[in-house]
C-alpha positions as CSV (number, residue, x, y, z in Angstrom):
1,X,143.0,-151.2,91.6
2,X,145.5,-151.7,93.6
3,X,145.0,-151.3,97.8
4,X,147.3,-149.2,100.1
5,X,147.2,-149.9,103.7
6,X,146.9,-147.0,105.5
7,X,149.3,-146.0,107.9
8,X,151.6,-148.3,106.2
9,X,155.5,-147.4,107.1
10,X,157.3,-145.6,104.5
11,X,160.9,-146.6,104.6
12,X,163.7,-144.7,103.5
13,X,166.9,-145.2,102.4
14,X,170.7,-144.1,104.1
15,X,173.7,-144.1,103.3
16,X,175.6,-144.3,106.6
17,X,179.7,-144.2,106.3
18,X,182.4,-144.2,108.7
19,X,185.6,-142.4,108.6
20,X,185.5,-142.1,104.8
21,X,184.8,-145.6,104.2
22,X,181.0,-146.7,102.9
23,X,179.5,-149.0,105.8
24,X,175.8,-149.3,104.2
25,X,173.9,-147.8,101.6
26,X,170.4,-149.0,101.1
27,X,166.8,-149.3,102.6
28,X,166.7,-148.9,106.3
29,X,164.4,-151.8,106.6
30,X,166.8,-153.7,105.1
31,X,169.9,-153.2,107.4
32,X,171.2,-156.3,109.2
33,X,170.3,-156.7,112.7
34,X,172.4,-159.8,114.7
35,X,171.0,-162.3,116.5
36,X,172.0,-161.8,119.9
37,X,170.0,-157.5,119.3
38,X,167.4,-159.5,117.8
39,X,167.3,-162.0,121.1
40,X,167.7,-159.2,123.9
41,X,165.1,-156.8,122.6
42,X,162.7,-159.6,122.0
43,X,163.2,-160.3,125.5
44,X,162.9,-156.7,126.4
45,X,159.7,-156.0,124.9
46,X,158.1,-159.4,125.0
47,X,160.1,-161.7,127.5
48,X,160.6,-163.9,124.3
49,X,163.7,-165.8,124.5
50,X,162.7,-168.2,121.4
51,X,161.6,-165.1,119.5
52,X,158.7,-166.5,117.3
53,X,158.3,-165.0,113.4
54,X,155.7,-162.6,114.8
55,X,157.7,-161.6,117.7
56,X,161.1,-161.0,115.2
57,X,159.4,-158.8,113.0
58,X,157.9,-156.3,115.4
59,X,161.3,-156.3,116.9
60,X,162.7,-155.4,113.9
61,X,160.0,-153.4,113.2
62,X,160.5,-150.9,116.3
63,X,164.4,-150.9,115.6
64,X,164.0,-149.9,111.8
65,X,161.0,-147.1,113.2
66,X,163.3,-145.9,116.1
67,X,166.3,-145.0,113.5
68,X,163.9,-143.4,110.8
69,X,162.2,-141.6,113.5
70,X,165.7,-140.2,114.9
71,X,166.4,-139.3,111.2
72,X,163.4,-137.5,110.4
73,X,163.6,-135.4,114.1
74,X,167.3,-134.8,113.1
75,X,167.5,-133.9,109.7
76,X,163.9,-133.5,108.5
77,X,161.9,-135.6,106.5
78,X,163.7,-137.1,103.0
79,X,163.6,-139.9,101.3
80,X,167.1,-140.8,101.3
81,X,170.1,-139.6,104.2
82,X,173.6,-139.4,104.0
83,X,175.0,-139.4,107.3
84,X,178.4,-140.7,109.5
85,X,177.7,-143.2,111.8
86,X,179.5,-140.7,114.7
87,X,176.1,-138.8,114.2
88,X,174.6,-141.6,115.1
89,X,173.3,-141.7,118.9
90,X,175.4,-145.2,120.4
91,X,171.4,-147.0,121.4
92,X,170.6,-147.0,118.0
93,X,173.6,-147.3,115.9
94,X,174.6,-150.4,118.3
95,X,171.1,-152.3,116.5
96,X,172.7,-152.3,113.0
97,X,176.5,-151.6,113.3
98,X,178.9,-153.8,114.9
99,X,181.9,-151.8,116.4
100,X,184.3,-154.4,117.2
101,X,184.2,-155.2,113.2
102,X,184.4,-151.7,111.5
103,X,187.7,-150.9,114.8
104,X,189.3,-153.7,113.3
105,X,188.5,-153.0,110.0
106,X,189.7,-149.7,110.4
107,X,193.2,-150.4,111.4
């Protein structure tokens, strides 16, 4: 029999696009987070320059949560969203997305 933990996070998937063009489809737990996010929040919430394994996956762990919890307050609870990253409120999209890339990518 196989064990499920309980209150285990149940992650979703989006598709987020921008302007027409596709930007990321896939789990949300799965979206790419850089370094330096990575390094300021860690500081943030632990004052953990040298983020240790522990440290980077709670980090991660709240950024992932925050976005699926502003999806589920915004568009209700699904298993998969299809939104544009303009929805998107700037302190969350700025963990996953970055905007100097998808400007220039634009022109």
């Amino acid at each position: 029999m196989k064990r499920v933990k309980k209150g285990a996070a149940t992650h979703c998937s989006v598709c987020v696009n921008h302007e027409g063009r596709l930007l990321y489809k896939g789990a949300i737990n799965e979206l790419p987070v850089s370094e330096t996010i990575l390094i300021a929040k860690s500081i943030e919430f632990y004052s953990d320059p040298e983020p240790c394994f522990i440290h980077r996956s709670a980090v991660l762990a709240r950024l992932y949560g925050e976005f699926e919890q502003w999806l589920g307050a915004t568009y209700g609870a699904s298993e998969e969203y299809n939104i544009e990253l303009s929805e998107v409120p700037m302190h969350i999209s700025k963990y996953f997305f970055n905007y100097d890339n998808i400007d220039a990518n634009a022109k």
